[in-house]
N, CA and C of each residue as an Amber inpcrd file, in Angstrom:
protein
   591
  84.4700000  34.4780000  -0.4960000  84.2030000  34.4190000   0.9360000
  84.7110000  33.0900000   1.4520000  85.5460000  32.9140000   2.3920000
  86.1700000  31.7870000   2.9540000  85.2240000  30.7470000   3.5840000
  85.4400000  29.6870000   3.7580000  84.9760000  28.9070000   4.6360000
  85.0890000  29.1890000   5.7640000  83.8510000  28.3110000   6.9450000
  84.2470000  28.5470000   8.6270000  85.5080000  28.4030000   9.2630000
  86.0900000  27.1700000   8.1470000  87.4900000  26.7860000   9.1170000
  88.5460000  27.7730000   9.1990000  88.3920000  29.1010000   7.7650000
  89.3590000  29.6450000   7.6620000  89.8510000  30.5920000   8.8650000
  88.7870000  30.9950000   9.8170000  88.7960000  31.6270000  10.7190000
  89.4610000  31.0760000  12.0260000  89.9300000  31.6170000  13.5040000
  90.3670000  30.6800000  14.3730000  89.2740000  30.4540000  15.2930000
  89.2070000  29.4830000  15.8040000  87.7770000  29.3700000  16.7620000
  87.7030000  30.0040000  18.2070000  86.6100000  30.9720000  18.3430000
  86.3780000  31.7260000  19.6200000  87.0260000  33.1030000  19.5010000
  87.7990000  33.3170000  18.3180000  88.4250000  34.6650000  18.6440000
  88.0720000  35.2570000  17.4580000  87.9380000  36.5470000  17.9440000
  87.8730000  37.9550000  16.3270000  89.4820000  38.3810000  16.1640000
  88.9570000  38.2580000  14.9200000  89.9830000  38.5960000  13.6770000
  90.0680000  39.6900000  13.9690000  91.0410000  40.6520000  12.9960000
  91.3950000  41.7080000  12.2980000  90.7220000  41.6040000  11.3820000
  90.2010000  43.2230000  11.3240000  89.0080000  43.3420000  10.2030000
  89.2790000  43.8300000   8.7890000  90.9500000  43.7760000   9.0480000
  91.6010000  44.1510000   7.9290000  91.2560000  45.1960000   7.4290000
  90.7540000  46.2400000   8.5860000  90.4860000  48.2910000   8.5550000
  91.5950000  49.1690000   8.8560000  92.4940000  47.9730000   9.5620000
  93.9460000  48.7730000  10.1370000  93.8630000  49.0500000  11.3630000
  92.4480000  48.3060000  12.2190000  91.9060000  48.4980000  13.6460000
  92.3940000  47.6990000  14.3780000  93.3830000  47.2810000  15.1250000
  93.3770000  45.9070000  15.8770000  92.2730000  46.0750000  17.3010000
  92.8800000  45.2530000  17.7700000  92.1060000  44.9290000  19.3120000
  92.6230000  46.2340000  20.0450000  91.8620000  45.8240000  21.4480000
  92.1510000  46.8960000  22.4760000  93.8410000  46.4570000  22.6900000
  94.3630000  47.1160000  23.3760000  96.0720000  47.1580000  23.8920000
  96.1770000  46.1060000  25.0210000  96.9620000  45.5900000  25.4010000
  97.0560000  45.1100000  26.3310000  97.2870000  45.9120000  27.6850000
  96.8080000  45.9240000  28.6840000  97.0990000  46.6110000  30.0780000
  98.5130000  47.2400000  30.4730000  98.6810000  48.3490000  30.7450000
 100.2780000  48.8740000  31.0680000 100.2630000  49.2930000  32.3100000
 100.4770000  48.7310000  33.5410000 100.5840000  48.9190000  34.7550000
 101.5300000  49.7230000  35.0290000 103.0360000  50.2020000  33.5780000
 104.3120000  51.0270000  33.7270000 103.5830000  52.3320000  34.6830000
 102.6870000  52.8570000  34.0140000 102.8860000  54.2410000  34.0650000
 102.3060000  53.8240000  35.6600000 101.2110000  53.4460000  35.8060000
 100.1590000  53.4860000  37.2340000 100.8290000  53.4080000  38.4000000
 102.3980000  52.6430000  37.6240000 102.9360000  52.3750000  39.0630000
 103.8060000  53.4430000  39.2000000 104.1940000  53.9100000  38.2700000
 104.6970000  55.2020000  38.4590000 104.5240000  56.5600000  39.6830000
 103.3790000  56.3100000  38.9150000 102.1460000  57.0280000  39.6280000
 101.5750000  57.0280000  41.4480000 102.1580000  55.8640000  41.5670000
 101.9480000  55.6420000  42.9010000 103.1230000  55.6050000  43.5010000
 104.4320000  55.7970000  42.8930000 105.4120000  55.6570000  43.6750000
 105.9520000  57.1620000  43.5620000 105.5660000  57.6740000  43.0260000
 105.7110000  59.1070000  42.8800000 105.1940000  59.8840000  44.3430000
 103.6280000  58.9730000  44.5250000 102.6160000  59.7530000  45.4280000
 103.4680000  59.2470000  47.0190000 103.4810000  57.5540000  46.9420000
 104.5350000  57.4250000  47.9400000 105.7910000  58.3870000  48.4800000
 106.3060000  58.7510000  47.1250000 107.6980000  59.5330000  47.8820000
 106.9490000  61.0290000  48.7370000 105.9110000  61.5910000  47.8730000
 105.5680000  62.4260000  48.4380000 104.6330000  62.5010000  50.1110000
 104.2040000  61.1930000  50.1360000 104.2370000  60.9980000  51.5790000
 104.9830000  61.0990000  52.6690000 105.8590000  60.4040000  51.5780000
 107.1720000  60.0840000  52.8040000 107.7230000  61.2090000  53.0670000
 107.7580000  62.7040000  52.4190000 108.2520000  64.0660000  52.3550000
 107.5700000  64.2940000  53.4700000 106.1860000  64.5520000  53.4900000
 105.0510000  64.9010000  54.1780000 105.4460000  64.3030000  55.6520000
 105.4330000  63.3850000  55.2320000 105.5930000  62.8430000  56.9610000
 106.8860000  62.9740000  57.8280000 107.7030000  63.4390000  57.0250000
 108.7120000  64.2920000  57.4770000 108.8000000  65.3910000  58.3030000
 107.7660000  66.3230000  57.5890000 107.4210000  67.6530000  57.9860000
 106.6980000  67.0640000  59.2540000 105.8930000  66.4460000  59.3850000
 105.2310000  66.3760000  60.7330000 105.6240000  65.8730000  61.9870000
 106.9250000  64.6760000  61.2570000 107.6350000  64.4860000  62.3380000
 108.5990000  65.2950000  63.5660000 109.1210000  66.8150000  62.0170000
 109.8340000  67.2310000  63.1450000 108.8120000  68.5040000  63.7270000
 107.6500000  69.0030000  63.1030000 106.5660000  69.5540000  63.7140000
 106.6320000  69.6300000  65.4430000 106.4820000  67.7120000  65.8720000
 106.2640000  68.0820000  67.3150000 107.5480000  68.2350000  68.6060000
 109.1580000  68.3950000  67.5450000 110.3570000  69.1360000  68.1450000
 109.9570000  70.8500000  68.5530000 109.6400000  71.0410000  67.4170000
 109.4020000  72.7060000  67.0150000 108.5920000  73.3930000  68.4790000
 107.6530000  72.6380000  68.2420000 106.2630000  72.7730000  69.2410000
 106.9880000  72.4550000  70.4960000 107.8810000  71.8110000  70.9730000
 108.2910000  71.4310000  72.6620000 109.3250000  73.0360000  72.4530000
 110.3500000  72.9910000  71.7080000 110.9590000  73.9790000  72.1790000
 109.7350000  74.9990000  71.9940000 109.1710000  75.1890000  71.7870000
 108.2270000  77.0990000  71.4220000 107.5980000  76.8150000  73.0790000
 107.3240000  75.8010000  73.1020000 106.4770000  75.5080000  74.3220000
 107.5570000  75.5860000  75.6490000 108.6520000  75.4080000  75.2820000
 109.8690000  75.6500000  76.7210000 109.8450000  76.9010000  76.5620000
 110.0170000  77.5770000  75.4380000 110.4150000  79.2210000  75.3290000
 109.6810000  79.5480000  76.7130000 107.8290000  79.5860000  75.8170000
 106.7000000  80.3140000  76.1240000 106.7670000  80.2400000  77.7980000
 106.8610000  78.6470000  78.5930000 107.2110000  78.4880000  80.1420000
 108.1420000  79.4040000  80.7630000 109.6700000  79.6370000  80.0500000
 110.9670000  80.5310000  80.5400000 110.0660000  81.7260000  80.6120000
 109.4670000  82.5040000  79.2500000 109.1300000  83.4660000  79.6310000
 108.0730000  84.1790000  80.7500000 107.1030000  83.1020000  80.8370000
 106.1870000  83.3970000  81.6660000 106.8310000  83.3680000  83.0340000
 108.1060000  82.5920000  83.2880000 108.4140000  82.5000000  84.7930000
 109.5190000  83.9260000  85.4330000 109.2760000  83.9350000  83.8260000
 110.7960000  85.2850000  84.1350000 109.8650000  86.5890000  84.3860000
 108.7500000  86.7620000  83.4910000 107.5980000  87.9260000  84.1530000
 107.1520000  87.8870000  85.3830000 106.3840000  86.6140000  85.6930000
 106.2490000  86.1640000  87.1440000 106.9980000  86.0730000  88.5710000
 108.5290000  86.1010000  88.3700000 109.5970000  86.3820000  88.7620000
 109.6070000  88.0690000  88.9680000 109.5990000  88.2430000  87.6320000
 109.4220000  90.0420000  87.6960000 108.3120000  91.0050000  88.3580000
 107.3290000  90.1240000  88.3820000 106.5000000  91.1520000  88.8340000
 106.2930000  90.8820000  90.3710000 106.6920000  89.9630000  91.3750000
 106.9710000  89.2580000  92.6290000 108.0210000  90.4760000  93.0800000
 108.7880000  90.5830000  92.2580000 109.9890000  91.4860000  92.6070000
 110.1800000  92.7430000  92.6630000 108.8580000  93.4080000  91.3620000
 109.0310000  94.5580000  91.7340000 107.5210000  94.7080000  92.6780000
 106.6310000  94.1810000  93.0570000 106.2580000  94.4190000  94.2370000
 106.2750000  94.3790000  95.7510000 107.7300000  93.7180000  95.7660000
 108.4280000  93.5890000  96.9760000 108.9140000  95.0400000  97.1860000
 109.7720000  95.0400000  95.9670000 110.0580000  96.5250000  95.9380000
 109.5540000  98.3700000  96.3170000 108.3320000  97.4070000  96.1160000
 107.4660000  98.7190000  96.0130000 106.8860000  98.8200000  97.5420000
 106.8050000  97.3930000  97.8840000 106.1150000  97.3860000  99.7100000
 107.2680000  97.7510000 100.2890000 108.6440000  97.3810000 100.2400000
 110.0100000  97.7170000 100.8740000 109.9490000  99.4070000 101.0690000
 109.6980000 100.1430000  99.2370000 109.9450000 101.4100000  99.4540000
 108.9870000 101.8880000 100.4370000 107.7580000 101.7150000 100.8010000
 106.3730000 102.2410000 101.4330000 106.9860000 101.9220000 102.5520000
 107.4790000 100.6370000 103.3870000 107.8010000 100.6170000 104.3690000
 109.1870000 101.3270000 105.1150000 109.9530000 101.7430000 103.9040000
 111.3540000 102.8080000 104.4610000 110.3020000 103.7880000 104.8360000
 109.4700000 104.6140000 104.0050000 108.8780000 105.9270000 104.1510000
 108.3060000 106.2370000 104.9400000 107.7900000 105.3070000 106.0510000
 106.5620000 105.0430000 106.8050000 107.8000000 104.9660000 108.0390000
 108.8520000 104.1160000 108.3000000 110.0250000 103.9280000 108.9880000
 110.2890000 105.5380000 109.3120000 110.6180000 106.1420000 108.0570000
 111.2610000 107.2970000 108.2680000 110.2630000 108.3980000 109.3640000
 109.0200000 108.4100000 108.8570000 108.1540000 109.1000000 109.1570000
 107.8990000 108.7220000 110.5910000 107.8880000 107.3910000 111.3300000
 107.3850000 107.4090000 112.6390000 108.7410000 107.9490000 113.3530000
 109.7680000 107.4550000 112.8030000 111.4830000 107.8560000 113.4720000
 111.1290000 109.5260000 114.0620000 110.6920000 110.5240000 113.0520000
 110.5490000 111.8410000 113.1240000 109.3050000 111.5290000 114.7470000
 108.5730000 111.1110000 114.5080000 107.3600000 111.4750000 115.2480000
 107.7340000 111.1660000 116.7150000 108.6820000 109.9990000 116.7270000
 109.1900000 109.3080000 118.2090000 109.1530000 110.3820000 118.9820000
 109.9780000 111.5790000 118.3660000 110.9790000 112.5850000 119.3280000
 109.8940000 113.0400000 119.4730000 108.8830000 113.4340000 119.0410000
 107.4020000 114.6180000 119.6380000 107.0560000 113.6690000 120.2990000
 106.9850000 112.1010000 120.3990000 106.4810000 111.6770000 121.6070000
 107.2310000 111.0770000 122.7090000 108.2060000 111.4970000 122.3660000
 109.2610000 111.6480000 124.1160000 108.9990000 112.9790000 124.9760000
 108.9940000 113.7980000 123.7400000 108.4890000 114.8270000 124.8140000
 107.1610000 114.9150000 125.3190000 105.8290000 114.7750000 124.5550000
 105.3100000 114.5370000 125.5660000 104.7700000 113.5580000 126.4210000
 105.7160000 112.8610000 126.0100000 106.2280000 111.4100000 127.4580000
 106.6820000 112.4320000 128.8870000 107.5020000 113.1610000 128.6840000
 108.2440000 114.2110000 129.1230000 107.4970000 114.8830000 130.2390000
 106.5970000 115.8590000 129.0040000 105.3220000 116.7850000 129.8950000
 103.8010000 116.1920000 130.6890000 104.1020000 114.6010000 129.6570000
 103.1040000 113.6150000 130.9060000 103.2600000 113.7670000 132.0590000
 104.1830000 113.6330000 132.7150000 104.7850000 113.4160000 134.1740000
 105.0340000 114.0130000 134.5270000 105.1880000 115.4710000 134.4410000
 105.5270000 116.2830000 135.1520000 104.7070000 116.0150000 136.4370000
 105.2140000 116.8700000 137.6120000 104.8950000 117.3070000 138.5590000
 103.8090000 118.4710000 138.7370000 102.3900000 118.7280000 138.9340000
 101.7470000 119.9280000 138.4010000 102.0820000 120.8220000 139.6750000
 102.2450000 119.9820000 140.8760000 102.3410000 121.0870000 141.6700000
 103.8560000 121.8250000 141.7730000 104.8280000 121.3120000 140.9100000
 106.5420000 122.5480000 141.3170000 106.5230000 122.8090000 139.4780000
 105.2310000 122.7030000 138.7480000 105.9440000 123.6760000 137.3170000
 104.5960000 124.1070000 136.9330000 104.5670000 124.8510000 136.6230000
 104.0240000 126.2130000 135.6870000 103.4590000 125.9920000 134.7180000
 102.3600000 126.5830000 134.6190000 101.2840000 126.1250000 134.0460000
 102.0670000 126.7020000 132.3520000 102.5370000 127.6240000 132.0180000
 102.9490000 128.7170000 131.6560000 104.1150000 127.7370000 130.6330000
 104.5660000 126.8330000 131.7550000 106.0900000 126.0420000 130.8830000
 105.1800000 124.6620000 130.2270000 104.4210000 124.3270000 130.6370000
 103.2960000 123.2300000 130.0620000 102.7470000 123.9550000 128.7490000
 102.6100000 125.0810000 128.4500000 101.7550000 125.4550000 127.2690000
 102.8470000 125.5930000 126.1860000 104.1640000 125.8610000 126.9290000
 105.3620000 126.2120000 125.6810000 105.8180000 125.1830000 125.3740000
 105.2560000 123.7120000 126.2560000 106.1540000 122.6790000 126.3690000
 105.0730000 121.6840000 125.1200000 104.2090000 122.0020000 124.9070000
 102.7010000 121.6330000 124.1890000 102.8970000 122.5770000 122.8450000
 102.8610000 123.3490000 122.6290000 103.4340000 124.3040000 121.9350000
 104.5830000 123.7950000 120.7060000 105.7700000 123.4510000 121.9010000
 107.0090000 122.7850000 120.5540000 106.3960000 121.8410000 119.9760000
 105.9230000 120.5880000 120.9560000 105.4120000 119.3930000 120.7490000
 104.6650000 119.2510000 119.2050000 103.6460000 120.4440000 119.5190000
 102.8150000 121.0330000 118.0180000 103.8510000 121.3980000 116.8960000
 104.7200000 122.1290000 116.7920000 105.5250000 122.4830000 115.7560000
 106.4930000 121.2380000 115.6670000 106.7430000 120.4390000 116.7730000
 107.6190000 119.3960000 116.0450000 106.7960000 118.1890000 115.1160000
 105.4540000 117.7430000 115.4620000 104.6410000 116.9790000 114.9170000
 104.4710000 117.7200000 113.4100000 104.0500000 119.0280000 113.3740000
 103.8280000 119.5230000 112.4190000 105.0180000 119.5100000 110.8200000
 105.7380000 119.8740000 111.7150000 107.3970000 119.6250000 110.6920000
 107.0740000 118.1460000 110.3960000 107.3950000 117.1620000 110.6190000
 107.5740000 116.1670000 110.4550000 106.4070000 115.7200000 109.5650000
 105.2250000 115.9780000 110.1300000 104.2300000 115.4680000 109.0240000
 104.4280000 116.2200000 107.4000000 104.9060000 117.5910000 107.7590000
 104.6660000 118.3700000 106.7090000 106.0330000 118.0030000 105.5030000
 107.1650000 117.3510000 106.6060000 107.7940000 116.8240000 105.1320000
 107.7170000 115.6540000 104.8770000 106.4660000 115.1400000 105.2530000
 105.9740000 114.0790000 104.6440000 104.9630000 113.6210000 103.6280000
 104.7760000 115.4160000 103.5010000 103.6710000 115.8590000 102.3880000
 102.7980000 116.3940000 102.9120000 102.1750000 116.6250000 104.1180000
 100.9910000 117.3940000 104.7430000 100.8140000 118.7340000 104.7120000
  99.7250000 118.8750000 104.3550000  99.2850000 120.7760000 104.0210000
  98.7750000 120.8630000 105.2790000  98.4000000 121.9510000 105.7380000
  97.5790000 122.2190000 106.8080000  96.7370000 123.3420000 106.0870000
  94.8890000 123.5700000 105.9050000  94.7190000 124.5460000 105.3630000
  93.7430000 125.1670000 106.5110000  93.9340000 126.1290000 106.3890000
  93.4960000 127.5910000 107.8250000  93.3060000 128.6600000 106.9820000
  92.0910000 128.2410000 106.0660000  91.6530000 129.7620000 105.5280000
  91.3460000 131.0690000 105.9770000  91.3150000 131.3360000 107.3310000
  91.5110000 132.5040000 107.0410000  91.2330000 133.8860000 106.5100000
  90.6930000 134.1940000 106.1410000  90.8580000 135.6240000 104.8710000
  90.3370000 135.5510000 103.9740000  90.2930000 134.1090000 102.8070000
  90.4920000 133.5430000 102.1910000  89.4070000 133.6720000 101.1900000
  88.7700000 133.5300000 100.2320000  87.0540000 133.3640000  99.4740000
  87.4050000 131.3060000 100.0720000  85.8930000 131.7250000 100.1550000
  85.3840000 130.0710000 100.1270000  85.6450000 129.1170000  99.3770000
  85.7250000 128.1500000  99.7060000  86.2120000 127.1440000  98.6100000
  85.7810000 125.5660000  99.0450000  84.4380000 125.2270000  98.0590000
  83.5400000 124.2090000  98.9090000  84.5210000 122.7830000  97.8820000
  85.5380000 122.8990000  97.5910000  86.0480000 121.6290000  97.2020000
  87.2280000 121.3110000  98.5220000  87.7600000 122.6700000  99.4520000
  88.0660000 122.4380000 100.6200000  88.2680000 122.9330000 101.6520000
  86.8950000 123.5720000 102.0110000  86.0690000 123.8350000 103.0200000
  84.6000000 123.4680000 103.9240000  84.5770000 123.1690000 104.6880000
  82.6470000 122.9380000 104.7550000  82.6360000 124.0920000 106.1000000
  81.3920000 124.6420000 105.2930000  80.9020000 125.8990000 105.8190000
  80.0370000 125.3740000 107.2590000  80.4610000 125.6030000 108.1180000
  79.4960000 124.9930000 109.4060000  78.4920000 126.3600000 110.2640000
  78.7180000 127.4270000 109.5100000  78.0350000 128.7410000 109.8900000
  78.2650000 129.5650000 108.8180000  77.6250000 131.3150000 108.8880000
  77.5820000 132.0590000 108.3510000  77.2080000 133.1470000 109.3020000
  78.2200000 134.4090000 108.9670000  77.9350000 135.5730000 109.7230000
  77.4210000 136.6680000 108.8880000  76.6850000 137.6830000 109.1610000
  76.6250000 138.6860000 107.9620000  78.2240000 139.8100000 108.0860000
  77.9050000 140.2260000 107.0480000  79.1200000 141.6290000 106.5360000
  78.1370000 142.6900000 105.7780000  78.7540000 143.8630000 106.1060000
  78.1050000 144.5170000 105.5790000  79.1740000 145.3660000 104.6380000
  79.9970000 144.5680000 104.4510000  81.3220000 144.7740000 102.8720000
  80.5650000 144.3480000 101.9710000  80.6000000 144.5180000 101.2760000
  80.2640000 143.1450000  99.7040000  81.5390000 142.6430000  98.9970000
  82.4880000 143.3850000  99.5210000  83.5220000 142.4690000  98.4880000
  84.0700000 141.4980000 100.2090000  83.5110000 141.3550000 101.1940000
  83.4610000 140.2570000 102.1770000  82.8660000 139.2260000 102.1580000
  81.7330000 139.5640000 101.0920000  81.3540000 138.4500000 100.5150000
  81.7670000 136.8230000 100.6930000  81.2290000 135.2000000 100.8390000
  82.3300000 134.4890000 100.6900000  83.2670000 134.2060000 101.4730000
  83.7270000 135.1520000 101.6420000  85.1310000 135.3680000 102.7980000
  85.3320000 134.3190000 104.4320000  86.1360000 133.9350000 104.5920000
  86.1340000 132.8120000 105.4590000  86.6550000 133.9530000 106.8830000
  85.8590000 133.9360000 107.4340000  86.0170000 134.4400000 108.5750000
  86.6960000 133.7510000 110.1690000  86.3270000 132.5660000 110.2750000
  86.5980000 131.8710000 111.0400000  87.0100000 130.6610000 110.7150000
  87.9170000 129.9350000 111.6110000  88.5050000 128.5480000 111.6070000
  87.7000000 127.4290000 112.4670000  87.0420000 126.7220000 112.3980000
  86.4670000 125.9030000 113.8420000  87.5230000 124.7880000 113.9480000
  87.7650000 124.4880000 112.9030000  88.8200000 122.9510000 112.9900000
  89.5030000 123.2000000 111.4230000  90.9860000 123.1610000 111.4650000
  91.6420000 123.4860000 110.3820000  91.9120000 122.0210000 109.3950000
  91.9850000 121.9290000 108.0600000  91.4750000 120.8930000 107.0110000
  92.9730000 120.4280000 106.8060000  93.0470000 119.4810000 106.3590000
  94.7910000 118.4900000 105.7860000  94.6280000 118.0780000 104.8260000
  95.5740000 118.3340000 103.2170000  95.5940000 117.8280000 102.5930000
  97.6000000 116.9420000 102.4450000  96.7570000 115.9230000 102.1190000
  98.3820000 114.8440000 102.1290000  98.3510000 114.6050000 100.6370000
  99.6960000 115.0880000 100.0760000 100.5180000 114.9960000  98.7320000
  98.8740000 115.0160000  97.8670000  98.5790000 116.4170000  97.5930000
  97.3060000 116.7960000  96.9970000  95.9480000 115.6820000  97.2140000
  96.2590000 114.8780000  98.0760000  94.8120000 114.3020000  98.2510000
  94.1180000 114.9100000  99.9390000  92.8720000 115.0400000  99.3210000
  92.1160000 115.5950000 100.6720000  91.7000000 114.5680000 101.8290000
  92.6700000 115.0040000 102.9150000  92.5410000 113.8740000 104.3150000
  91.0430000 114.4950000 105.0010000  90.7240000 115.9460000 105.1440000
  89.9830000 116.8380000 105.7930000  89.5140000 118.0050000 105.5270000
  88.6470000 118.2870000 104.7540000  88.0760000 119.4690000 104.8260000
  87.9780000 120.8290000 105.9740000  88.3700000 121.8270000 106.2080000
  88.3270000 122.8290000 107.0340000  87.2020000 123.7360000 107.5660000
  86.8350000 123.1560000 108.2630000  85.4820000 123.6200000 108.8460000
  85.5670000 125.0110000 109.4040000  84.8050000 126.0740000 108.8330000
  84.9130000 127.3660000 108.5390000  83.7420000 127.8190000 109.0040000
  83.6910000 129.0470000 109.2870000  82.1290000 130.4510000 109.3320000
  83.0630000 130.9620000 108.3770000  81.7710000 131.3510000 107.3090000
  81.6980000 132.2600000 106.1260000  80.9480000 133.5180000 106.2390000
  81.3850000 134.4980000 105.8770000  80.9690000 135.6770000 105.9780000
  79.7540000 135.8660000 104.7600000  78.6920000 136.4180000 104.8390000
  77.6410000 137.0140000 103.5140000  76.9190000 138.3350000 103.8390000
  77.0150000 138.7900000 102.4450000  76.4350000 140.0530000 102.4380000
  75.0150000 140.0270000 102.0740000  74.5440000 140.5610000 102.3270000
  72.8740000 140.5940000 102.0720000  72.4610000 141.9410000 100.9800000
  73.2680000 142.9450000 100.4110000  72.9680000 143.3860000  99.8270000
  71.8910000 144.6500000 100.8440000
């Protein structure tokens, strides 16, 4: 067994097991390690940079398109008030001439014309209004004959019959009903005939 001196002072030996000391520190790899993570930042922050290009153009798109719908739909409702207002144009154009004439039969003179030329003159007036509305879509309904029909008729009386298949049956007109391009303007106010059995 050696003396104290043989040893060095303050430090451990080798235990002569084949164990040395701990290693000394290797910062190689750590820094590795971080410059690795660096580059991958720097990738990263790439991507985000051009992120907020991406986002302005999507965001110009999204503006063009909304102005070009908005545009579109301005336009076709111009369109659509334009067409309503030709149709409506067309329709009073027709009606003018029924009211020249009876601009016409206003003024007459009652005492040098005939009562007789006033009713024929009232008369066209009626068939020219009528044309005109009617190719503008107007029904005129004057049942007539007809069975009842309370989706367009209103019954304002009832007479008896002593038919039974008169039943129903619209006997009279009091005021005749209008339907415009299948929608109901007026119901036709009728006497209905019933049988009593």
């Amino acid at each position: 067994m050696g003396s104290p001196d043989d040893y060095p002072p303050g430090g451990s030996s080798s235990q002569g097991d084949g164990q040395d000391a701990e290693p000394p520190f290797d910062g190689g790899a750590d820094a590795g390690d971080a410059s690795t993570a660096a580059g991958a930042a720097t990738i990263g922050g790439g991507d985000a940079s051009q992120a907020g290009p991406d986002a302005a153009v999507e965001r110009d798109r999204y503006l063009r398109l909304a102005a070009e719908y908005d545009n579109y739909r301005k336009r076709a409702a111009k369109e659509r008030s334009d067409a309503g207002a030709r149709a409506q144009a067309d329709l009073v154009r027709q009606l003018v001439e029924a009211l020249d004439d009876v601009a016409r039969f206003a003024h007459v003179d009652p005492a040098t014309t005939d009562a007789n030329t006033v009713v024929q003159g009232v008369d066209m007036v009626e068939k020219k209004l009528l044309k005109a509305l009617g190719n503008a879509g107007l029904e005129v309904i004057n049942p007539v004959g007809e069975t009842f029909d309370p989706a367009l008729h209103e019954a304002v009386a009832t007479e008896p019959t002593s038919a039974r298949e008169d039943d129903h049956v619209v006997s009279r007109v009091y005021q005749p009903g209008y339907v415009f391009k299948s929608q109901l303007l007026r119901p036709a106010r009728v006497v209905v005939k019933q049988w009593n059995g």
